[in-house]
N, C-alpha and C positions, 0 to 999 in steps of 0.2 A: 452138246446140249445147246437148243438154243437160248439165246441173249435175252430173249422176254421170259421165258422158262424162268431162264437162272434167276431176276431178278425177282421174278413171283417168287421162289426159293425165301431168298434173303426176305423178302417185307414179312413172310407167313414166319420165318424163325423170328423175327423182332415183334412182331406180333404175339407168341408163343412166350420167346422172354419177356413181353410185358404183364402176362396172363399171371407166368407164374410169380414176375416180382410182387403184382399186388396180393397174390394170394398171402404169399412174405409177410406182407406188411400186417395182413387182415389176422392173422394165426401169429403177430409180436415176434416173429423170429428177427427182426431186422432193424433198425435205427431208420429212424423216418427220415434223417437229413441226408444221408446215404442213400438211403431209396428216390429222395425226388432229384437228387443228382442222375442217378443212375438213367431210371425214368426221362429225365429232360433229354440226356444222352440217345436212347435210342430214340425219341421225337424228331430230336434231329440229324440224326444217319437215316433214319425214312427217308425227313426231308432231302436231303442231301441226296439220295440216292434217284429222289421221284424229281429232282430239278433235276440230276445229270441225264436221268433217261427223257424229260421232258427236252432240254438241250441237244442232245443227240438226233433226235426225229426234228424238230428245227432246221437241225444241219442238214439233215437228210433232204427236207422239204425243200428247202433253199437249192441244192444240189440238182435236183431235180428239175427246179424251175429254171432254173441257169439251162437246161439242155433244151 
């Protein structure tokens, strides 16, 4: 699989669990302090994941221009 593949993967399931936590929230299945825990949480494994692949092509670029 490729590497941009995969990471489209993971954003669109974080996306998906964000869909359904708020549904959670909206239908009182859930503790709202738990939920924006939760929530902040995958905000930042997005982030986390949209600065390593931002980072990675950096490298690349750099590597490139070195040649």
């Amino acid at each position: 699989m490729n590497f941009m593949k995969l990471i489209e993967n993971i954003l669109l399931k974080i996306k998906k669990f964000r869909k359904t936590q708020l549904r959670r929230i909206k239908n009182g299945e859930l503790s709202t302090r738990n939920s924006i825990l939760y929530l902040n949480f995958l905000t930042e494994t997005k982030n986390l994941i949209l600065n390593a692949v931002n980072l990675l092509k950096s490298q690349r670029d750099f590597i490139l221009e070195q040649k």
